[in-house]
C-alpha positions in Angstrom: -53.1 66.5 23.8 -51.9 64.8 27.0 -54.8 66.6 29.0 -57.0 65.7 26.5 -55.8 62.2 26.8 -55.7 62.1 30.7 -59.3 63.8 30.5 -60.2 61.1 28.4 -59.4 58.4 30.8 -60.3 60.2 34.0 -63.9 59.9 32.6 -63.2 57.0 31.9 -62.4 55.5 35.4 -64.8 57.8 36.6 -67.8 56.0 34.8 -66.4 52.5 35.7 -66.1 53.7 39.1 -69.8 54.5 39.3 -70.9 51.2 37.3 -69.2 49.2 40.4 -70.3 51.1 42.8 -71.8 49.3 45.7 -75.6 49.7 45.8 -76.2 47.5 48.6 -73.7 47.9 51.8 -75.1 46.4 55.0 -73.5 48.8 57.0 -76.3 51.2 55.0 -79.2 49.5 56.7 -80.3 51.9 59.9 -79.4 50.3 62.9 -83.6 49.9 64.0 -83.6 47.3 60.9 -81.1 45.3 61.9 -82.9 44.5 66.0 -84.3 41.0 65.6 -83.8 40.7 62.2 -82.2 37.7 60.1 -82.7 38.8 56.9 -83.5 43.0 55.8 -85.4 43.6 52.5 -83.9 45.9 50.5 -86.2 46.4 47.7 -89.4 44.8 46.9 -91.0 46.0 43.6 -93.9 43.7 42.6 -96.4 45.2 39.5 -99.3 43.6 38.0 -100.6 43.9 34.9 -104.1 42.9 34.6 -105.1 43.3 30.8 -108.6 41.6 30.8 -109.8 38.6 32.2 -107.7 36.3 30.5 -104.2 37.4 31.1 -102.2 38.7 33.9 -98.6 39.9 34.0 -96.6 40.2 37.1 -93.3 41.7 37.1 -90.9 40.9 40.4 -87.7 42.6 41.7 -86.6 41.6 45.1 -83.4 42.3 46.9 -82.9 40.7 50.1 -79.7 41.0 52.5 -79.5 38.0 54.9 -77.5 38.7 58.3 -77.2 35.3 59.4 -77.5 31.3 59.2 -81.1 31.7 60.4 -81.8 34.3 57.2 -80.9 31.4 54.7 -84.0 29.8 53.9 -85.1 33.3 52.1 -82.4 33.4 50.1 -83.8 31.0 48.1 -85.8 31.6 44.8 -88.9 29.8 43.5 -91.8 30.0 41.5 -93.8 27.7 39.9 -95.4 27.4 36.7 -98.1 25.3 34.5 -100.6 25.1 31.6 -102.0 28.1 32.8 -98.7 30.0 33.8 -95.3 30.7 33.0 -92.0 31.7 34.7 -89.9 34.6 32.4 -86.6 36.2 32.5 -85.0 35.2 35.4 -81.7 37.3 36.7 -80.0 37.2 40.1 -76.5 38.9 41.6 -75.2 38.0 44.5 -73.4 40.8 46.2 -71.4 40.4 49.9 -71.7 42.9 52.6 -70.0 45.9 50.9 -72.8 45.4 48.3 -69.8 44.6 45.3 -71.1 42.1 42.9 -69.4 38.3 43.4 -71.1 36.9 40.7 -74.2 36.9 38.3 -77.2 33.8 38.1 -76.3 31.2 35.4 -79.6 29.9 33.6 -77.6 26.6 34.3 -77.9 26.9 37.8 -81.9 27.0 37.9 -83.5 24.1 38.5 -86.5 23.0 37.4 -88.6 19.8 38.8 -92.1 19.2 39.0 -93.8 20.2 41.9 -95.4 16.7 42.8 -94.9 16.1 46.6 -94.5 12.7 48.2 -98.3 12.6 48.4 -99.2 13.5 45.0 -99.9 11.3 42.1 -99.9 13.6 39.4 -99.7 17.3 38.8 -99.4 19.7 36.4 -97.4 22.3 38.7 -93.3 22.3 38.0 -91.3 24.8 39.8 -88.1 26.8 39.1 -86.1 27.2 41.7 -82.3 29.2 42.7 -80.0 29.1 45.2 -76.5 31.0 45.5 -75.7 28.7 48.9 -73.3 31.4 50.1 -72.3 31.1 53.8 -70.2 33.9 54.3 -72.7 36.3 56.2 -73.7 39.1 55.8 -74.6 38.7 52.1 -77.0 39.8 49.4 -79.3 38.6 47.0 -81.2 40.2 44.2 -83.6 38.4 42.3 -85.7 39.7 39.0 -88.0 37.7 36.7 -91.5 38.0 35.5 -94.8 35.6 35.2 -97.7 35.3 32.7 -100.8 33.8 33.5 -103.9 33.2 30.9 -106.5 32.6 33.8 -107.8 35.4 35.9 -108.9 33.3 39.3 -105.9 33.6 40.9 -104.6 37.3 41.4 -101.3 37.9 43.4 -101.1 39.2 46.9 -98.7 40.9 48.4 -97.4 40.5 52.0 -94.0 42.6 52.2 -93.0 41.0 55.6 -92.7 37.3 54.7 -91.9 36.2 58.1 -91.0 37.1 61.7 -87.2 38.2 62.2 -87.8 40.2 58.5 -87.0 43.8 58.5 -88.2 46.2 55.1 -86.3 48.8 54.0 -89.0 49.5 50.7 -91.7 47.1 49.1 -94.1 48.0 46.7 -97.0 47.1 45.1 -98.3 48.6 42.1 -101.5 47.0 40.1 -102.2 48.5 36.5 -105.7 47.9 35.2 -107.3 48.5 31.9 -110.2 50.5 32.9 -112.5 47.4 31.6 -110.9 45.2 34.1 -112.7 44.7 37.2 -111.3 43.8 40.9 -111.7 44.2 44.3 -108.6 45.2 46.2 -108.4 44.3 50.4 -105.2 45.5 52.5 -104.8 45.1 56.5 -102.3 46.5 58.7 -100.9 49.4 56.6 -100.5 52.6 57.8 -101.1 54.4 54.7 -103.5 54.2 51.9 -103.1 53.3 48.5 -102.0 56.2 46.0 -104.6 56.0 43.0 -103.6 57.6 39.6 -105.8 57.5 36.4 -105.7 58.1 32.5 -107.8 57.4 29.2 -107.4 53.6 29.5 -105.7 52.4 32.6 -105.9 52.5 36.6 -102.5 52.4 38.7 -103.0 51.5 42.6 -100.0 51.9 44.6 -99.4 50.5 48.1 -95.8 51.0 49.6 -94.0 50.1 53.0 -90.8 51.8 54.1 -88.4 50.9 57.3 -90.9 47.9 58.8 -88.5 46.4 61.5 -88.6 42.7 62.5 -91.4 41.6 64.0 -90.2 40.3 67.2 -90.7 36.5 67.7 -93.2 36.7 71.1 -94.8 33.7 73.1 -98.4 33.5 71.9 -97.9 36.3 69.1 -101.1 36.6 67.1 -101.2 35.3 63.7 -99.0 36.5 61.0 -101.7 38.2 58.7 -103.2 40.1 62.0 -99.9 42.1 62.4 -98.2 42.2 59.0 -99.0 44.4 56.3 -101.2 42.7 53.2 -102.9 43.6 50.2 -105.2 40.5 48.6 -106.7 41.0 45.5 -110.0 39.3 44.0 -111.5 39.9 40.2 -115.1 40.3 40.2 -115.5 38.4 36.6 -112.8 35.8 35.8 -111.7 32.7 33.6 -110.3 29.6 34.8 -109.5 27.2 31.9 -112.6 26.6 29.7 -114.9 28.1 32.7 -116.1 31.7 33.5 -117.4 32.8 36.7 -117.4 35.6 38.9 -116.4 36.7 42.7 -118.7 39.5 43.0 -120.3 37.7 46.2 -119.7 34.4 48.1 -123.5 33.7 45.7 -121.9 33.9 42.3 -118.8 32.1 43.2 -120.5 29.3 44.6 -122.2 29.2 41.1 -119.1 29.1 39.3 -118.1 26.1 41.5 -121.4 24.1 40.4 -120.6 24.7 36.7 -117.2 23.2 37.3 -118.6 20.5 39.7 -121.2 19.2 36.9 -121.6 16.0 35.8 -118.8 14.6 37.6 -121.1 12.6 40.2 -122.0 10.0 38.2 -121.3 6.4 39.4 -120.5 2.9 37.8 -123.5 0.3 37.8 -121.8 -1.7 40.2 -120.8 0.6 42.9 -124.8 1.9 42.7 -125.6 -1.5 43.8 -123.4 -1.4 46.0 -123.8 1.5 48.3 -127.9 0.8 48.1 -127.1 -2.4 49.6 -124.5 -0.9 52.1 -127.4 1.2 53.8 -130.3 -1.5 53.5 -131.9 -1.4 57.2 -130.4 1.8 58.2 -132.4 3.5 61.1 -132.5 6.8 59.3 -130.6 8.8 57.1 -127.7 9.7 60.0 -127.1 6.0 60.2 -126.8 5.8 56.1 -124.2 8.1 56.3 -121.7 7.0 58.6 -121.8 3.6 56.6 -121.1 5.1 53.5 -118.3 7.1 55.3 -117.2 3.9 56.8 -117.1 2.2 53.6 -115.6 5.3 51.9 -113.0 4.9 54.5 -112.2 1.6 53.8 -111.9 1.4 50.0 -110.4 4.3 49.2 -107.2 6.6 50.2 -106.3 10.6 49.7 -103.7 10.6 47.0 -102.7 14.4 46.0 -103.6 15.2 42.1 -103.4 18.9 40.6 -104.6 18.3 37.3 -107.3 20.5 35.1 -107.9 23.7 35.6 -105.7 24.9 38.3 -106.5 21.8 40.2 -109.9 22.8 40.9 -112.2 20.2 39.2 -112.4 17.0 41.0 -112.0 13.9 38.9 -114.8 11.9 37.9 -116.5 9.4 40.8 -116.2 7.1 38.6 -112.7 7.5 38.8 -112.2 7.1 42.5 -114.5 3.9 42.2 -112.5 2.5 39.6 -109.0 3.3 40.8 -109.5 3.4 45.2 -108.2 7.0 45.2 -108.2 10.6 44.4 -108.2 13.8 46.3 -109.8 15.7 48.4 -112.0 17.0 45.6 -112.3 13.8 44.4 -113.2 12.5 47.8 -115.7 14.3 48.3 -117.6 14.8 45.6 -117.5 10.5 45.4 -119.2 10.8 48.7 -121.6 13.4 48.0 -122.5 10.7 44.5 -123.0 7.9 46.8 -125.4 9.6 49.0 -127.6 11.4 46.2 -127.6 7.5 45.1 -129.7 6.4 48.2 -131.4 9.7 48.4 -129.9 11.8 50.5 -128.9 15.6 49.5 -125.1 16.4 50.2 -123.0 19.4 49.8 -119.4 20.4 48.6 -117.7 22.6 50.9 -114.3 24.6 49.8 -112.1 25.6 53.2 -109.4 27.0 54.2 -107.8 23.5 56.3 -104.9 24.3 58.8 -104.3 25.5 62.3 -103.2 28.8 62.1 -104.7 30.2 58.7 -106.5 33.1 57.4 -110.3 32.3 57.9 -112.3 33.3 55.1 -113.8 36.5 54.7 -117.4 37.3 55.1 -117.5 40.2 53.5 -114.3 40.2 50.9 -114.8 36.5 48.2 -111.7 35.2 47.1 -109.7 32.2 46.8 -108.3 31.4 49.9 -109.4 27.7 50.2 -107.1 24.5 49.9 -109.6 22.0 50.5 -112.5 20.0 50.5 -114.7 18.2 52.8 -118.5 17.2 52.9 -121.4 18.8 54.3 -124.6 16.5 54.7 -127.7 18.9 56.4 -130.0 16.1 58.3 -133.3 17.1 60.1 -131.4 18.0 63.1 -127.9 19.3 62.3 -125.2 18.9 60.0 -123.3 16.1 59.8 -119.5 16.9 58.5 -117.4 14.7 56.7 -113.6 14.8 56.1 -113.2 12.5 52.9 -109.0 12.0 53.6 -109.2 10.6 56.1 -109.5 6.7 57.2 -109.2 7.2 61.0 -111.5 10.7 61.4 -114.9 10.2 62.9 -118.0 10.8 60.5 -119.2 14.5 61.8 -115.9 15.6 63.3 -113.9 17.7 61.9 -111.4 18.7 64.8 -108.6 21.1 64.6 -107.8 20.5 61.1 -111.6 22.2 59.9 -113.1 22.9 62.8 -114.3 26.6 63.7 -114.1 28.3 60.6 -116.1 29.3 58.1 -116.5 28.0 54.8 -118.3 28.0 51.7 -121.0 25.6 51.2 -121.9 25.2 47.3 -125.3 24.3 46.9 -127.8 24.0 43.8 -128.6 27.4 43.8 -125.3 29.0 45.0 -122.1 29.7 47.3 -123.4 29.7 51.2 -120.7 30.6 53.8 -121.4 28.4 56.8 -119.5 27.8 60.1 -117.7 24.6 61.0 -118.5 23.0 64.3 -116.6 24.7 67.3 -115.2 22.4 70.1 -115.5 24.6 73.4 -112.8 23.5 76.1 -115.9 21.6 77.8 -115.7 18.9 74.6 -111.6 19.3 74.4 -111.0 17.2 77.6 -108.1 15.0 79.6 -108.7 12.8 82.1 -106.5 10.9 84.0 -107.4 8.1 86.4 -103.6 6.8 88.3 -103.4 4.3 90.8 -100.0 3.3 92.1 -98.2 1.1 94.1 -95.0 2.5 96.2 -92.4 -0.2 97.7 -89.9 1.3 101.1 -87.4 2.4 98.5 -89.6 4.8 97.1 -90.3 2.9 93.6 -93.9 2.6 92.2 -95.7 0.2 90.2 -98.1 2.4 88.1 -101.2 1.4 86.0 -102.9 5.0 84.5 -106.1 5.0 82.4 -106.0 8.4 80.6 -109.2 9.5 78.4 -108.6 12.0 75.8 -111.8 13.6 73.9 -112.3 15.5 70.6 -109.2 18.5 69.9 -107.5 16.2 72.6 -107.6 13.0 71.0 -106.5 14.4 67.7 -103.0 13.7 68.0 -103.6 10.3 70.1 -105.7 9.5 67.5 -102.9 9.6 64.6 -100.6 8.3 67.1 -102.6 5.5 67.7 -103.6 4.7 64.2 -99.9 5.8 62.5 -97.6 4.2 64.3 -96.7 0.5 65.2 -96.3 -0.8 68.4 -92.6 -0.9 68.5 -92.7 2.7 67.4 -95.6 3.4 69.9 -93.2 1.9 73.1 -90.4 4.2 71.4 -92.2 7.4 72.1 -93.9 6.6 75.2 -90.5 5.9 76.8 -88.6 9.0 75.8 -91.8 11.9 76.5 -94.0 10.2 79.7 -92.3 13.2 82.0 -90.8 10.7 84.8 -87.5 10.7 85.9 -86.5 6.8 85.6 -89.0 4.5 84.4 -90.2 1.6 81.8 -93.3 0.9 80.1 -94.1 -2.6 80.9 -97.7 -3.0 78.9 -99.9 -0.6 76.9 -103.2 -0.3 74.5 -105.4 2.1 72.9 -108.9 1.8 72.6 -110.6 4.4 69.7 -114.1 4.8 70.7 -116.9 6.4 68.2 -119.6 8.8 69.4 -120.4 12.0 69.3 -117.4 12.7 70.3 -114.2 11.5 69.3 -112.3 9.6 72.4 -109.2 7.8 72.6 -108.5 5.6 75.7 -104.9 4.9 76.7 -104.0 2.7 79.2 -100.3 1.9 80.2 -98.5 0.2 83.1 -95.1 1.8 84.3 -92.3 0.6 86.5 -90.9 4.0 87.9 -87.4 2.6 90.3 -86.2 5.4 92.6 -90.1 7.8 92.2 -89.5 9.4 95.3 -86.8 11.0 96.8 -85.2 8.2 99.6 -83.5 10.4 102.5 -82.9 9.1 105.7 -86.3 7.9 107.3 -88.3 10.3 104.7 -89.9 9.6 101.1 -90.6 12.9 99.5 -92.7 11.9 97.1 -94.4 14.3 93.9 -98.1 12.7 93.7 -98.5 14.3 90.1 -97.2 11.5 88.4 -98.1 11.8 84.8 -99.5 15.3 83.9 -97.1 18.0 85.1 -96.9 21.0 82.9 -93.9 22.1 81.8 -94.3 25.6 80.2 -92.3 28.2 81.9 -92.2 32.1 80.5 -89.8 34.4 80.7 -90.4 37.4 82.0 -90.9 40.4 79.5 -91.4 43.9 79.9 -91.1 44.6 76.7 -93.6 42.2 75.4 -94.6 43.9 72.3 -98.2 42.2 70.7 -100.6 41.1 72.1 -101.4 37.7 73.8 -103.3 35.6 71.6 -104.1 31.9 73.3 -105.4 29.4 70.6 -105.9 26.0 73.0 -108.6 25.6 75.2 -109.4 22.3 77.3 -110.0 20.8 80.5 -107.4 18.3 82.2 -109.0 16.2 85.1 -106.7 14.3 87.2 -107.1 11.3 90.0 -103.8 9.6 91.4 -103.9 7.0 94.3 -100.8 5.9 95.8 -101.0 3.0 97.6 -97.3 4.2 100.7 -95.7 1.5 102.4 -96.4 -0.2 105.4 -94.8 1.9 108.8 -95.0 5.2 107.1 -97.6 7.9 107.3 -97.5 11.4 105.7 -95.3 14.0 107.7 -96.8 17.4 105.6 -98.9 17.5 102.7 -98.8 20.2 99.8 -101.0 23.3 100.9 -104.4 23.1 98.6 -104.0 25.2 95.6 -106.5 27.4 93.8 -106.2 30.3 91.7 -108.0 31.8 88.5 -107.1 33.8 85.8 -108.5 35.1 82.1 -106.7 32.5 81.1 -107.7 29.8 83.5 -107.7 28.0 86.5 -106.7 25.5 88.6 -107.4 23.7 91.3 -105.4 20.6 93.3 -105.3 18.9 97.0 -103.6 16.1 98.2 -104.8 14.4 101.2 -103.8 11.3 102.8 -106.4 8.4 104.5 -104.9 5.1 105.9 -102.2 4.0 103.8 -103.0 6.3 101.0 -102.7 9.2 99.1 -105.3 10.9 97.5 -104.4 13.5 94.4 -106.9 15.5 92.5 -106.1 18.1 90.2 -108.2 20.1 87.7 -106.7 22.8 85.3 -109.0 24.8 82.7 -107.1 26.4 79.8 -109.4 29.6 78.1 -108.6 30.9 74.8 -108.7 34.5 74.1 -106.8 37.3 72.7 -105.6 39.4 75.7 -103.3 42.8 75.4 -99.5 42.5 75.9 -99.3 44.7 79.2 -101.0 41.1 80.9 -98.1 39.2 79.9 -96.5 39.3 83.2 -99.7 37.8 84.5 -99.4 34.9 82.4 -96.2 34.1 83.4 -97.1 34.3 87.1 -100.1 31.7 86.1 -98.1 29.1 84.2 -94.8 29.2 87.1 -97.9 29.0 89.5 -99.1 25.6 87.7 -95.7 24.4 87.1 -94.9 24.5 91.1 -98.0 23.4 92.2 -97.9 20.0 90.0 -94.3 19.5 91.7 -95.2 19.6 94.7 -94.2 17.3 97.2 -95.9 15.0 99.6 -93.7 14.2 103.1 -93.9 10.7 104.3 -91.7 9.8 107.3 -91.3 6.4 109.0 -93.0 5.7 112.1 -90.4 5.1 114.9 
């Protein structure tokens, strides 16, 4: 009986010992995982149920282990959920680095809020979010819950490696059709295919990832989605709200766009009026529109509103010409109303805004956008209009929208079009400094610097965002001079084909150059030095991928003091790369010194064994715009 008894309890303990076993230990995770890593994904299981074109089910298990303070931000948990979608059955366990459970979610903890940002009016997106906030590192979170949608437009994607610095021990994807349910699937940097199995009424498509390590945080890395594995997924036929449409081709879902556009372009009495007398006298049509822009521009401001289905229907214009506001929908389908008012043929354009984003596929339609702008094709060219905006210029769209494709929605369909493209010709700096230097090596400065299109996009909200007090703020913590003040300074904003802001600003720079003994050493780059330095990397990894291009132009005159002339001059320099050049001489003529430099920045995607050449190129610039002119006193 006893050794029935201790039996008894031996299986007992045995069993309990199992049910609390660690299934998560960090010291399990193979030491290649853990290189460059913050955080190391356990176990990604993500399945999607797509039952016809008017549900979808997604089922989501994540376990994440987070090594350090710079792994925190993914320990967090959100989705978020609408009239169209809900957020189910939400578990999570934290676990610390032995993998033994602390403690379980509690449905008290989860917080839910709408989703309404600081720029958004009204939306009819809440989210749900979690957070454990555990600081003792390493640690683990696990994370389950599901999501129903009753719209079909919006299919999940997966992207296993979230984020540079995140290591993946196993994610996968699994879709399960019904064999009536129709959708295109498009993956990019896996190594191995998708495993397909089939039965009488449904089609399971598996993608996996095992052991990913971190991808390593490079200068000039290419873009997240051209090195981390992806799988995006598009229906062909799909329901949004009241609306059906489909995605076979760019065609049909331009289509679907001008059944959910319809009727929405109607305008008040008044503001009919209006806008006819607005462009009474115009030259032409290119003139019409950039009053209407103008007066768009003026009378109305980009609010954020995510209502209706999926936030995809712009309000009425009626709406924006009643209330002064709306969207970028909106926006821009109340411009394209005012123009078809006075005759002339506009087009809504969906995009894909950002620096930095996935472009949108030629070959592959889906919903990728999160925009809106206007499209007007004149006799000549196309004129492009970004409704948000009260500072942009009419036909620019910069490095917001600019070079990129797009899908134009005409009468008869979807078009993708390109953006216009600003070469490094159009992106231009130039610089015009004349200065004044006393015998203690102090100058009196007064620079004109001209910035044009990509540029001027940042002058251009400076300019227009921030007061002067805030304006005099910046310029004297970032103007790259060791001791100076601003004493005066204005902006000029300047319309043409082109967008160009002027900047002029006077400077008192005590102590410029270096005072020793009977010399001045003096650096006659005053205001433009660049100041990227690499470091060298022989185990540069990806490739270089250089997104900036422009032209800086630079003219300094420095006006020396009486009884000194120049004792050596900086050696002219010139060099050229693939990913530039650049050019400079100083000479010196009477009682002045003459600076010009020129530097050309290329963009370009260039292998990683050339890193070491890009390095020598940008310590080359950073030397040559320091160095020094020699005066010495005449005896």
């Amino acid at each position: 009986m006893k050794k029935l008894i201790f039996y008894i309890l031996a299986v007992i303990a045995a069993a309990d010992m199992e049910a609390n076993a660690a299934e998560y230990p960090v010291a399990s995770i193979s030491k290649p995982l853990l290189a460059n890593a913050n955080v190391v994904v356990r176990l990604e299981e993500q399945t999607v149920e797509l039952y016809n074109i008017n549900k979808v089910v997604v089922r989501n298990h994540i376990v994440m282990t987070i090594l350090n303070e710079g792994g925190d931000r993914h320990a967090r948990w959100s989705d978020y959920y609408s009239r169209l979608r809900s957020v189910d059955h939400i578990d999570g366990t934290l676990y610390d680095e032995y993998g033994k459970k602390i403690r379980s979610l509690k449905k008290s903890e989860i917080v839910d809020q709408s989703a309404t940002s600081d720029i958004s009016l009204a939306d009819d997106y809440r989210t749900k979010s979690h957070n454990f906030f555990h600081r003792e590192y390493p640690y683990t979170v696990e994370y389950e819950w599901n999501t129903t949608s009753i719209q079909t437009m919006f299919l999940p994607e997966w992207w296993p490696v979230p984020d540079r610095s995140v290591a993946v021990e196993s994610s996968i994807f699994t879709v399960i059709a019904d064999k009536d349910v129709d959708y295109r699937a498009k993956s990019g940097n896996l190594s191995t295919a998708a495993q397909v199995e089939e039965n009488s009424k449904k089609k399971i498509t598996r993608w996996q990832v095992k052991n990913v390590p971190a991808l390593v945080p490079e200068y000039a890395s290419p873009k997240l989605h051209d090195i981390a594995p992806y799988v995006i997924l598009a229906p062909n036929k799909f329901r949004l709200g009241e609306f059906e449409g489909s995605m076979n081709t760019w065609d049909d879902f331009g289509k679907f766009m001008v059944k959910v556009n319809a009727g929405r372009d109607v305008l008040p009495d008044a503001i009919k009026q209006k806008v006819r007398s607005i462009v009474q006298g115009a030259a032409d049509d290119r003139e019409k529109v950039v009053r209407l822009y103008r007066y768009l521009q003026k009378n109305s401001h980009y609010i954020s509103i995510q209502l209706g289905i999926g936030g995809w229907q712009p309000l009425p214009a009626s709406f924006v010409a009643e209330k002064g506001y709306g969207d970028c929908k909106a926006l821009s389908n109340y411009m394209i109303a005012m123009l078809k008012e006075v005759g002339i043929k506009a087009n809504y354009v969906i995009i894909r805004a950002g620096e930095n984003e996935m472009d949108l596929s030629i070959d592959f339609p889906y919903k990728n956008s999160n925009h809106a702008i206007c499209a007007v094709p004149l006799a000549k060219d196309t004129m492009w209009l970004e409704c948000t905006s009260q500072i942009t210029d009419p036909g620019y769209m910069g490095s917001f929208t600019g070079n990129r494709h797009a899908l134009m929605v005409t009468d008869q369909g979807g078009r993708v079009v390109r953006t216009p493209y600003y070469s490094k010709w159009e992106n231009t700096i130039g610089s015009n400094v004349n200065a004044v230097m006393d015998v203690n090596g102090s100058l009196a400065i007064s620079a004109v610097n001209r910035y044009q299109a990509c540029a001027s996009d940042d002058k251009k909200y400076f300019m227009h965002s921030y007061s002067r007090e805030e304006q005099l703020k910046v310029l004297k913590k970032y103007i790259d001079i060791p001791h100076y003040d601003v004493t005066d300074f204005s902006y000029e904003d300047s319309y043409g084909k082109l967008p160009v802001i002027t900047e002029k600003i006077s400077i008192s720079a005590p102590g410029y150059a270096q005072l020793t003994g009977k010399r001045l050493f003096v650096v006659p780059n005053i205001m433009n030095k660049w100041d990227t330095k690499l470091h060298v990397d022989t185990a540069r990894v990806y490739d270089i991928d250089l997104s900036e291009e422009k032209v800086e132009s630079d003219s300094v005159i420095i006006e020396i003091p009486a009884g000194y002339r120049p004792e050596s001059l900086p050696k002219p320099a010139d060099f050229k790369t693939p990913y530039g050049s650049y050019q400079s001489i100083a000479t010196c003529a009477g009682n002045k010194i003459t600076y010009v430099r020129k530097l050309e920045i290329n963009k370009g995607r260039f292998p990683a064994k050339d890193y070491q050449s890009l390095v020598k190129f940008y310590e080359d610039i950073y030397k040559a715009d320091r160095a020094k002119v020699v005066l010495v006193k005449s005896e």
